[in-house]
Chimera marker file (.cmm) of the C-alpha trace (Angstrom):
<marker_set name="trace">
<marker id="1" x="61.851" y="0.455" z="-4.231" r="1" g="1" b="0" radius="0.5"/>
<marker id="2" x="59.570" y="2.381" z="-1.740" r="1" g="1" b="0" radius="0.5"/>
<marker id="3" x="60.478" y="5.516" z="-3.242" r="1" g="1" b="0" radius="0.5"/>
<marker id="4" x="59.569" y="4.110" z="-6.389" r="1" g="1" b="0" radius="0.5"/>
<marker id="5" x="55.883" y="3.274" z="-4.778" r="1" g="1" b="0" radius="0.5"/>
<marker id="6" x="55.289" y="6.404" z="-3.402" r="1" g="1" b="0" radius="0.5"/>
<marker id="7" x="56.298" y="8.585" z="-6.323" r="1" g="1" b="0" radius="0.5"/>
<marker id="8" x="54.089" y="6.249" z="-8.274" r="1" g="1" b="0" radius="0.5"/>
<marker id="9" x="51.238" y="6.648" z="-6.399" r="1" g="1" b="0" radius="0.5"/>
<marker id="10" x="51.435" y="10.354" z="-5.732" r="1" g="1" b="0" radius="0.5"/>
<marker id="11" x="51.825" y="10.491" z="-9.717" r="1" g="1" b="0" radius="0.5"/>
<marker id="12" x="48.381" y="8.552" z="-10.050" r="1" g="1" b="0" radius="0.5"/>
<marker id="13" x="46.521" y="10.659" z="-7.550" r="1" g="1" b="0" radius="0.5"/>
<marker id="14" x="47.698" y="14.074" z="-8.862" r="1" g="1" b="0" radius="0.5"/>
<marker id="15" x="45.344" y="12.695" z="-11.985" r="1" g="1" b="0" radius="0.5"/>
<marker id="16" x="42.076" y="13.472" z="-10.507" r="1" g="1" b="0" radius="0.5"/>
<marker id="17" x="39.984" y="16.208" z="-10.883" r="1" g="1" b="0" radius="0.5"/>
<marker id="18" x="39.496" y="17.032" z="-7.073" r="1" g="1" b="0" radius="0.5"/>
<marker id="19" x="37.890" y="14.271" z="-5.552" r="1" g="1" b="0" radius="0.5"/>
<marker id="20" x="34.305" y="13.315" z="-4.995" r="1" g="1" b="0" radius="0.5"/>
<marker id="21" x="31.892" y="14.596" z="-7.493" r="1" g="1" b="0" radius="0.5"/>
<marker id="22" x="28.922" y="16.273" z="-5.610" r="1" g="1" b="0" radius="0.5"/>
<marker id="23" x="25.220" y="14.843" z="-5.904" r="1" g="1" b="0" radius="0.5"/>
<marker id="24" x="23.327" y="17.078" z="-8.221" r="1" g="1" b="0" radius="0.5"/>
<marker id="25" x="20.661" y="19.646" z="-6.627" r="1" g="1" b="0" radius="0.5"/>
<marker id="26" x="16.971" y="19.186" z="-6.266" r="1" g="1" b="0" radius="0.5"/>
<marker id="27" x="14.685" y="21.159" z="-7.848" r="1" g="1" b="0" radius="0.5"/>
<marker id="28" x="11.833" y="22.994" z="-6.457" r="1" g="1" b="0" radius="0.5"/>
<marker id="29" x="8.619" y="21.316" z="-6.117" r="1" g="1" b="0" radius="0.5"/>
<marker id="30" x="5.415" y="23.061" z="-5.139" r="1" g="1" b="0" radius="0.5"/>
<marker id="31" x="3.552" y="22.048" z="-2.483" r="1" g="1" b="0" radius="0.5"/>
<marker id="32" x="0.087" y="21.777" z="-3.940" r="1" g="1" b="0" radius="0.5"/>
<marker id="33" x="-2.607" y="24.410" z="-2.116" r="1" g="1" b="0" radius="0.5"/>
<marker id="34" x="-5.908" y="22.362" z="-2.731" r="1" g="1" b="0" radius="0.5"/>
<marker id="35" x="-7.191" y="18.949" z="-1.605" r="1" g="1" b="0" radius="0.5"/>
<marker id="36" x="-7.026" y="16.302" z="-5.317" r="1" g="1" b="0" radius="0.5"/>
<marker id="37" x="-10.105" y="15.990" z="-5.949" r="1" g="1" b="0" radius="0.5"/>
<marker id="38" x="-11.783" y="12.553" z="-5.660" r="1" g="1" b="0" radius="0.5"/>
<marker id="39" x="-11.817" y="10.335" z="-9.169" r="1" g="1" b="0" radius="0.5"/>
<marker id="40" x="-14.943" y="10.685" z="-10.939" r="1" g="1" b="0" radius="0.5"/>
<marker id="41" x="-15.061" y="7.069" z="-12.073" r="1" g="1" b="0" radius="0.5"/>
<marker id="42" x="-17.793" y="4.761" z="-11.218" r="1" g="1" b="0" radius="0.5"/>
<marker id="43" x="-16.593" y="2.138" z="-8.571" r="1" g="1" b="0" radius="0.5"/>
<marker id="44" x="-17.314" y="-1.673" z="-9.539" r="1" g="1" b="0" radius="0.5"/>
<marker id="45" x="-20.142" y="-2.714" z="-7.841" r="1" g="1" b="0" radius="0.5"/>
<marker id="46" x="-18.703" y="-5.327" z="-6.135" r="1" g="1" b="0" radius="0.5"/>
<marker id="47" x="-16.615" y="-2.997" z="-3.854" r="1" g="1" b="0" radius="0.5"/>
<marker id="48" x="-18.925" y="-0.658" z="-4.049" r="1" g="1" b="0" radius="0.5"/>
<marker id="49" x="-21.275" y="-3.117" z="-2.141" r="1" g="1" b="0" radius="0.5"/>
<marker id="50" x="-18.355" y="-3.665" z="0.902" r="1" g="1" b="0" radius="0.5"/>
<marker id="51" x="-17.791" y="0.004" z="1.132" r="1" g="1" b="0" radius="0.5"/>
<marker id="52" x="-19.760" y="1.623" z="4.229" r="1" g="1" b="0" radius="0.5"/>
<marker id="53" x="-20.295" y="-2.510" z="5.348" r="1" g="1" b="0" radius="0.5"/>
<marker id="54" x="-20.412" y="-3.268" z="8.924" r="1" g="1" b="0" radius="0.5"/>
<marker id="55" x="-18.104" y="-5.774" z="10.223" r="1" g="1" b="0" radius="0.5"/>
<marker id="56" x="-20.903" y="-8.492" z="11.017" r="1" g="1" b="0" radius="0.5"/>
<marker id="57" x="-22.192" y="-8.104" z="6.836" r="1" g="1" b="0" radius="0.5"/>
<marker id="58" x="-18.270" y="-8.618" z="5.630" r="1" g="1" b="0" radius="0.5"/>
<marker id="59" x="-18.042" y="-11.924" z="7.839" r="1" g="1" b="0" radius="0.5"/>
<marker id="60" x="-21.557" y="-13.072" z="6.139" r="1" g="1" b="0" radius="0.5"/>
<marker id="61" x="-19.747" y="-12.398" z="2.854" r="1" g="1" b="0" radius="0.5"/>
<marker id="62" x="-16.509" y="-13.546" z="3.143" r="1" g="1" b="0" radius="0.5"/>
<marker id="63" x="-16.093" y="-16.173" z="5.934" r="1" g="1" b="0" radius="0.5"/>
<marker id="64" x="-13.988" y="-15.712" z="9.064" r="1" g="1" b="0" radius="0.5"/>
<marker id="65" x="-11.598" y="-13.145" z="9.138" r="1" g="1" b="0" radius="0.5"/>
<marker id="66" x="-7.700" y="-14.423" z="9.055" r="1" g="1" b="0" radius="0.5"/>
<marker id="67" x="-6.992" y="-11.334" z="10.806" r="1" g="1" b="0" radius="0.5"/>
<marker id="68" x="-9.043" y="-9.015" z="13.309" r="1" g="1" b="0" radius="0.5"/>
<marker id="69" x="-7.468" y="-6.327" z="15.102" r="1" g="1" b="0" radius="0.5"/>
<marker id="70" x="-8.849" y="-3.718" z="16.851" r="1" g="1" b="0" radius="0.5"/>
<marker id="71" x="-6.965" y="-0.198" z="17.492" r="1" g="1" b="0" radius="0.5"/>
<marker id="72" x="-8.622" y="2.587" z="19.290" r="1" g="1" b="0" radius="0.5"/>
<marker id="73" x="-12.268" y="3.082" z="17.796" r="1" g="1" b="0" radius="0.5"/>
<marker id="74" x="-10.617" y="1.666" z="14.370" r="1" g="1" b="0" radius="0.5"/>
<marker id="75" x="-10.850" y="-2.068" z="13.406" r="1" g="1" b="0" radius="0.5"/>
<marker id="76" x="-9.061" y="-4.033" z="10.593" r="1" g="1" b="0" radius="0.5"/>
<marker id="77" x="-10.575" y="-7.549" z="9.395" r="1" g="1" b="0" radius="0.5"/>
<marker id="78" x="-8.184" y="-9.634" z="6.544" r="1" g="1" b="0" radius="0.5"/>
<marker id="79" x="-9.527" y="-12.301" z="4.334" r="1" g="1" b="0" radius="0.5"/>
<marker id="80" x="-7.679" y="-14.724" z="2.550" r="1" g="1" b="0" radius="0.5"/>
<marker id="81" x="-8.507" y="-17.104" z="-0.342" r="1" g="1" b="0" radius="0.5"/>
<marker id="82" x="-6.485" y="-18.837" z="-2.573" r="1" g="1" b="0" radius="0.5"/>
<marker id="83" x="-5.758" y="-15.695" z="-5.129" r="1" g="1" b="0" radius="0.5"/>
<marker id="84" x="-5.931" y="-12.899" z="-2.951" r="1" g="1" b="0" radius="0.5"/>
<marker id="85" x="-5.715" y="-11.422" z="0.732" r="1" g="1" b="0" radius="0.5"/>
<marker id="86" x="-8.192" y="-7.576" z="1.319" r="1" g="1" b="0" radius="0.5"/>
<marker id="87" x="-7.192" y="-6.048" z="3.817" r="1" g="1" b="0" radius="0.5"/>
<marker id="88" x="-10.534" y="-3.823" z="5.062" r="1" g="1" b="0" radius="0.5"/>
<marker id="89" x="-10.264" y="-0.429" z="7.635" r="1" g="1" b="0" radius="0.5"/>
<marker id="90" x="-13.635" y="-0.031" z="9.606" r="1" g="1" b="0" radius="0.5"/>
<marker id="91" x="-14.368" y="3.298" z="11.063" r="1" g="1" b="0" radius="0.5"/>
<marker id="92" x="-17.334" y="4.426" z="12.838" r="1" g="1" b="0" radius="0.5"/>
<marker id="93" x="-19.095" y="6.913" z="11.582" r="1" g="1" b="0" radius="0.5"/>
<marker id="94" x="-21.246" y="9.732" z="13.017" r="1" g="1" b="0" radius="0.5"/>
<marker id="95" x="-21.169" y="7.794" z="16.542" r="1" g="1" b="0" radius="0.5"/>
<marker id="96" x="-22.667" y="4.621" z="14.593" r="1" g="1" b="0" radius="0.5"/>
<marker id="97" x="-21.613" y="1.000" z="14.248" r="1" g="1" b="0" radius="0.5"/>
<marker id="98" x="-17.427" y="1.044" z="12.160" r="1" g="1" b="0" radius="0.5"/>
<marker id="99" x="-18.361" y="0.937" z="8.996" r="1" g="1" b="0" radius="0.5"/>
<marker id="100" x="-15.487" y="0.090" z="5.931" r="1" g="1" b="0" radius="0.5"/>
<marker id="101" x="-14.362" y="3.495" z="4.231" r="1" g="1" b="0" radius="0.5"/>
<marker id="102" x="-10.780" y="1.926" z="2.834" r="1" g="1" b="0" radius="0.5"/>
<marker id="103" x="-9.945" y="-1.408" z="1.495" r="1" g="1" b="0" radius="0.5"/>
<marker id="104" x="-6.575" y="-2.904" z="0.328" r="1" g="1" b="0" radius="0.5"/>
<marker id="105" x="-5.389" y="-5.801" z="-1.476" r="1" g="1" b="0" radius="0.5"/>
<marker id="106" x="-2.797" y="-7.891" z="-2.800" r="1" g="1" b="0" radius="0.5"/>
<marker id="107" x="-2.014" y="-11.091" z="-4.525" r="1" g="1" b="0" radius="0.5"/>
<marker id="108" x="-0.754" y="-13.725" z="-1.944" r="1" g="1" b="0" radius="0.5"/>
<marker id="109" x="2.979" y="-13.305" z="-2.999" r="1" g="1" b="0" radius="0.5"/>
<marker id="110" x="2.402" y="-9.540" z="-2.632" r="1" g="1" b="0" radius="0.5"/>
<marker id="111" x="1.978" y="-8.305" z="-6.122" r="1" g="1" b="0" radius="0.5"/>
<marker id="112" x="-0.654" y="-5.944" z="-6.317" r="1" g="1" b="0" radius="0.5"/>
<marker id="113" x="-4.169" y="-6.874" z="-7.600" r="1" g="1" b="0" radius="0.5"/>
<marker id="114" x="-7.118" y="-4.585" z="-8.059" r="1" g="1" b="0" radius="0.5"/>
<marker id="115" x="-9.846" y="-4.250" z="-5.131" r="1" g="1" b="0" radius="0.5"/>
<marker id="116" x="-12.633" y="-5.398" z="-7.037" r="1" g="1" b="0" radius="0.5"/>
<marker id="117" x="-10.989" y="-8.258" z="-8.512" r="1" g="1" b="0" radius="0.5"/>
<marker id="118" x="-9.836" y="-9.478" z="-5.384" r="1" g="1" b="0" radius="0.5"/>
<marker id="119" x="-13.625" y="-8.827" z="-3.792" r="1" g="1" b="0" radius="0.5"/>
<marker id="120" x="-15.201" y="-10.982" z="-6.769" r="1" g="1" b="0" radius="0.5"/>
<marker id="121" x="-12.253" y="-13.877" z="-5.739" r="1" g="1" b="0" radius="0.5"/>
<marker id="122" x="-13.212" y="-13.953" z="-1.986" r="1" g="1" b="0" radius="0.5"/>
<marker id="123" x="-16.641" y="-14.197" z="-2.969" r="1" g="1" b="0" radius="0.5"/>
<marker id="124" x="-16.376" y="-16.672" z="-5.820" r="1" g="1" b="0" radius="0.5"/>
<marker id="125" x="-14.274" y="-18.990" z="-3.158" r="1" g="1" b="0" radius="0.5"/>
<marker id="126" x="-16.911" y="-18.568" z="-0.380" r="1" g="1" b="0" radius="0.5"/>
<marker id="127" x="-20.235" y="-19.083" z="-2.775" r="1" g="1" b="0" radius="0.5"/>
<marker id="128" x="-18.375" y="-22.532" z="-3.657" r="1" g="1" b="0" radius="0.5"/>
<link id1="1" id2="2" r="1" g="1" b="0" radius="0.2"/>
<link id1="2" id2="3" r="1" g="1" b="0" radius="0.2"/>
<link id1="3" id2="4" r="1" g="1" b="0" radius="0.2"/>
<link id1="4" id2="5" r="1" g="1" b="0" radius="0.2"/>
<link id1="5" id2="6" r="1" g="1" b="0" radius="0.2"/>
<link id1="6" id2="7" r="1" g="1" b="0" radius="0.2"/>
<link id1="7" id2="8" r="1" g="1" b="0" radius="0.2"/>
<link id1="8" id2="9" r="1" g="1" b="0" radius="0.2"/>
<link id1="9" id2="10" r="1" g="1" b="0" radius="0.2"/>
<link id1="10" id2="11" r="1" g="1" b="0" radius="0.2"/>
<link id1="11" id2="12" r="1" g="1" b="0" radius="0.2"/>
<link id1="12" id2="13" r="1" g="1" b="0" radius="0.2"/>
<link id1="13" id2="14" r="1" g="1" b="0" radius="0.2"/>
<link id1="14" id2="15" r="1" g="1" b="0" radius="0.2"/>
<link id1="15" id2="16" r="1" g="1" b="0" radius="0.2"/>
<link id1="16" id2="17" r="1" g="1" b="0" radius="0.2"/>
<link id1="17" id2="18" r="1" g="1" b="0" radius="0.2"/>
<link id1="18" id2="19" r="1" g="1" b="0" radius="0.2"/>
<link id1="19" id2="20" r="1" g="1" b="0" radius="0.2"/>
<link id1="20" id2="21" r="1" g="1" b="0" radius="0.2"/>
<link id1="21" id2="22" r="1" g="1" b="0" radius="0.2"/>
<link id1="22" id2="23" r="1" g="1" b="0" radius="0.2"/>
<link id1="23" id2="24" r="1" g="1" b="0" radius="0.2"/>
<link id1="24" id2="25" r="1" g="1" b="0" radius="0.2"/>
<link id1="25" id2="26" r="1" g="1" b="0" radius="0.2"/>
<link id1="26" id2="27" r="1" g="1" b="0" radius="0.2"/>
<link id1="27" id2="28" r="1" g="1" b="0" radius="0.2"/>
<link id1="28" id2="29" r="1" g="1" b="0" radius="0.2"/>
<link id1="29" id2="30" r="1" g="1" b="0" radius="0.2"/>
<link id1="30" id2="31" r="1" g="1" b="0" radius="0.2"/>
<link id1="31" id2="32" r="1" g="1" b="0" radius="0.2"/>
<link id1="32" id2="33" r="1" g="1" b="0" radius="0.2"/>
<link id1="33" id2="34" r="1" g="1" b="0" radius="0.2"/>
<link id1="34" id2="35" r="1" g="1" b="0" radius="0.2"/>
<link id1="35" id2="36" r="1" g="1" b="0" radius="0.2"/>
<link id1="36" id2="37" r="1" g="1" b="0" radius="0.2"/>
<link id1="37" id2="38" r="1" g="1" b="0" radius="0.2"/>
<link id1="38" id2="39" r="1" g="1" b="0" radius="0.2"/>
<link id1="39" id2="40" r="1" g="1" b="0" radius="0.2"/>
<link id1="40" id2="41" r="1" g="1" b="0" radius="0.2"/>
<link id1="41" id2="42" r="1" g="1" b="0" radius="0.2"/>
<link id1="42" id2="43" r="1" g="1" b="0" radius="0.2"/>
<link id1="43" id2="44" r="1" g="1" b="0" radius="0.2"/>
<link id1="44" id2="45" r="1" g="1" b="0" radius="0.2"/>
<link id1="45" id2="46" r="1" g="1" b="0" radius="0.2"/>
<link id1="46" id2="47" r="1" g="1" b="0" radius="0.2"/>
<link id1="47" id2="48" r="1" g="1" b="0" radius="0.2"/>
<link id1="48" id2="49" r="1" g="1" b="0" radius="0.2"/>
<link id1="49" id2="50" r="1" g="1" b="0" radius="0.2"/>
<link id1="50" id2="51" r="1" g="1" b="0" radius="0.2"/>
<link id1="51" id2="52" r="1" g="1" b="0" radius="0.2"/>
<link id1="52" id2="53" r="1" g="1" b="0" radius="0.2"/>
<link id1="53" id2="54" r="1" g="1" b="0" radius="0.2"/>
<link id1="54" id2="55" r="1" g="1" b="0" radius="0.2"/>
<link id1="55" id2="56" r="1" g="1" b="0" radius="0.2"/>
<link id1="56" id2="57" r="1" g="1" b="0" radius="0.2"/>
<link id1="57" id2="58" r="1" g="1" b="0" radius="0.2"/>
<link id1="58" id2="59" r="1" g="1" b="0" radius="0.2"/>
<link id1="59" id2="60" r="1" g="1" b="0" radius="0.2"/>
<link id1="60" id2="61" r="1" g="1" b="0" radius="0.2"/>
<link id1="61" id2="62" r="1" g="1" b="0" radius="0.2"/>
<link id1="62" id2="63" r="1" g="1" b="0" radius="0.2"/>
<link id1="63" id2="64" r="1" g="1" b="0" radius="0.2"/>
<link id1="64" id2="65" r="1" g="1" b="0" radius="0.2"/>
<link id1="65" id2="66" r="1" g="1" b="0" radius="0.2"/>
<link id1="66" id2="67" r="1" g="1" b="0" radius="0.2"/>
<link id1="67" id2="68" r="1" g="1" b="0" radius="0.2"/>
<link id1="68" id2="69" r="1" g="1" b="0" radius="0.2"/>
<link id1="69" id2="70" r="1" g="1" b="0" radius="0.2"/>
<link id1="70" id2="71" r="1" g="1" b="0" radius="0.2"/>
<link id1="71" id2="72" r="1" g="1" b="0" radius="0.2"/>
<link id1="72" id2="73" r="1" g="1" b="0" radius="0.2"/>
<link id1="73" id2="74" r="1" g="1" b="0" radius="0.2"/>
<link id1="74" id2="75" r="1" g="1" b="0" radius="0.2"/>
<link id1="75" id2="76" r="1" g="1" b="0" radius="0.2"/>
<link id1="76" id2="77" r="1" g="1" b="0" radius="0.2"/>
<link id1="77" id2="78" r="1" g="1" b="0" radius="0.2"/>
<link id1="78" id2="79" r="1" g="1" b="0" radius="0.2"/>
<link id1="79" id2="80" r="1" g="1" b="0" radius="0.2"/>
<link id1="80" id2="81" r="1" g="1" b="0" radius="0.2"/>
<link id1="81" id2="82" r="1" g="1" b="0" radius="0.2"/>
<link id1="82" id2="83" r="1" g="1" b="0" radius="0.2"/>
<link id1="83" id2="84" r="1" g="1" b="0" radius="0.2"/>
<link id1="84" id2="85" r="1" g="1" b="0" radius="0.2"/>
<link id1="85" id2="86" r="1" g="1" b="0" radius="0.2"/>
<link id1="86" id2="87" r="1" g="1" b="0" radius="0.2"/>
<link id1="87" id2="88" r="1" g="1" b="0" radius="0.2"/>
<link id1="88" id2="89" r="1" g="1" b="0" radius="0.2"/>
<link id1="89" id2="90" r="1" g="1" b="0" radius="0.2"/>
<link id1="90" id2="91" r="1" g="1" b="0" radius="0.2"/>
<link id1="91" id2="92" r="1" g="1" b="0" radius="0.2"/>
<link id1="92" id2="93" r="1" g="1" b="0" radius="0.2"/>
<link id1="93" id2="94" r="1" g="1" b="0" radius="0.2"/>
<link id1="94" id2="95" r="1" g="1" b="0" radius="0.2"/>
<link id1="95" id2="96" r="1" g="1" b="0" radius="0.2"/>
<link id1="96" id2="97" r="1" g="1" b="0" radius="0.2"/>
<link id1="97" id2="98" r="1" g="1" b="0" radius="0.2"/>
<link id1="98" id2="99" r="1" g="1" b="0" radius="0.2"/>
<link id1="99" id2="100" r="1" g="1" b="0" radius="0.2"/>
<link id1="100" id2="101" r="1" g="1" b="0" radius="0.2"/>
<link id1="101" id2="102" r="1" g="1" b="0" radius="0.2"/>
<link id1="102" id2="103" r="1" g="1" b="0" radius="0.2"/>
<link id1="103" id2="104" r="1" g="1" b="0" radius="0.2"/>
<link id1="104" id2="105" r="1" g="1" b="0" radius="0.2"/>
<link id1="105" id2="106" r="1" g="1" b="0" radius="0.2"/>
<link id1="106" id2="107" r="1" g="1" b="0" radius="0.2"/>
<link id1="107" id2="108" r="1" g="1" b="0" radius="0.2"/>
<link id1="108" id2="109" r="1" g="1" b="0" radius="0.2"/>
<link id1="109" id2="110" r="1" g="1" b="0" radius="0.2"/>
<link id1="110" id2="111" r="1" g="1" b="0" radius="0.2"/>
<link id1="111" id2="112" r="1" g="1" b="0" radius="0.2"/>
<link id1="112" id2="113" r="1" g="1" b="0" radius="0.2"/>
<link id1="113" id2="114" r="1" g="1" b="0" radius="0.2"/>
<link id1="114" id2="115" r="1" g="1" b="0" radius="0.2"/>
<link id1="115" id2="116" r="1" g="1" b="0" radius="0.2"/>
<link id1="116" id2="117" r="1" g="1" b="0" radius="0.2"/>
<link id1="117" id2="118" r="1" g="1" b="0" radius="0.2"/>
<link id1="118" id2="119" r="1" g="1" b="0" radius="0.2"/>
<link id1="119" id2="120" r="1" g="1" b="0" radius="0.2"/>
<link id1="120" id2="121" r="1" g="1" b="0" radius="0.2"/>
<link id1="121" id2="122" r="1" g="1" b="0" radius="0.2"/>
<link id1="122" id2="123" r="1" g="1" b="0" radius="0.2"/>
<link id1="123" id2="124" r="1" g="1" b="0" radius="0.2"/>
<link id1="124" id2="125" r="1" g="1" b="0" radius="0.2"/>
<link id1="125" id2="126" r="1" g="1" b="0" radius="0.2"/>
<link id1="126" id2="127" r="1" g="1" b="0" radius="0.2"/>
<link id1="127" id2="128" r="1" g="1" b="0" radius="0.2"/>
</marker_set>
């Protein structure tokens, strides 16, 4: 019976092809030699107005930040409402007062929203 087993199984693996079939190759992809170039679009005004903002102007507009940490010369504030949560990056600039130059946000179960959207939330909730 044994016998039986093996020659079975050594029947059944003499069937393959040679084993593993190997991942298929990447191609080449160039790494690009110039900077993208910034989108031409108009930015909404309403995140247009918290870009270059100082820290004490975004807490006038939105309300206490949920979040405020400080890193280095670099200083994140997050405000929440009840659609959203923006994340805003404050840098200084030229030896001047952080100023925002990059915002995020996010739905509060962590789909994504647009900025502006989210900016025109926060500031609907606060003006209520």
């Amino acid at each position: 019976m044994k016998k039986l087993i093996l020659i079975g199984t050594l029947a059944l693996g003499a069937c393959g092809e040679g084993g593993v079939i190997p991942p298929p190759r990447a191609g080449y992809v160039p790494v690009p030699s110039a900077r993208p170039t910034p989108s031409t679009a108009p930015m909404p005004a309403n995140l247009a107005a918290i870009q270059g903002a100082t820290a004490p102007r975004l807490i006038a507009r939105f309300g206490k930040p949920q979040l405020d940490v400080s890193e280095g010369t670099a200083r994140k504030l997050q405000f929440s409402g009840p659609i959203c949560v923006l994340d805003t990056y404050l840098y200084p600039q030229s030896r001047g007062e952080p100023v925002v130059t990059h915002v995020d946000a996010r739905q509060r179960d962590g789909r994504p929203i647009d900025e502006a959207s989210c900016v025109a939330a926060l500031s609907g909730a606060r003006a209520r």
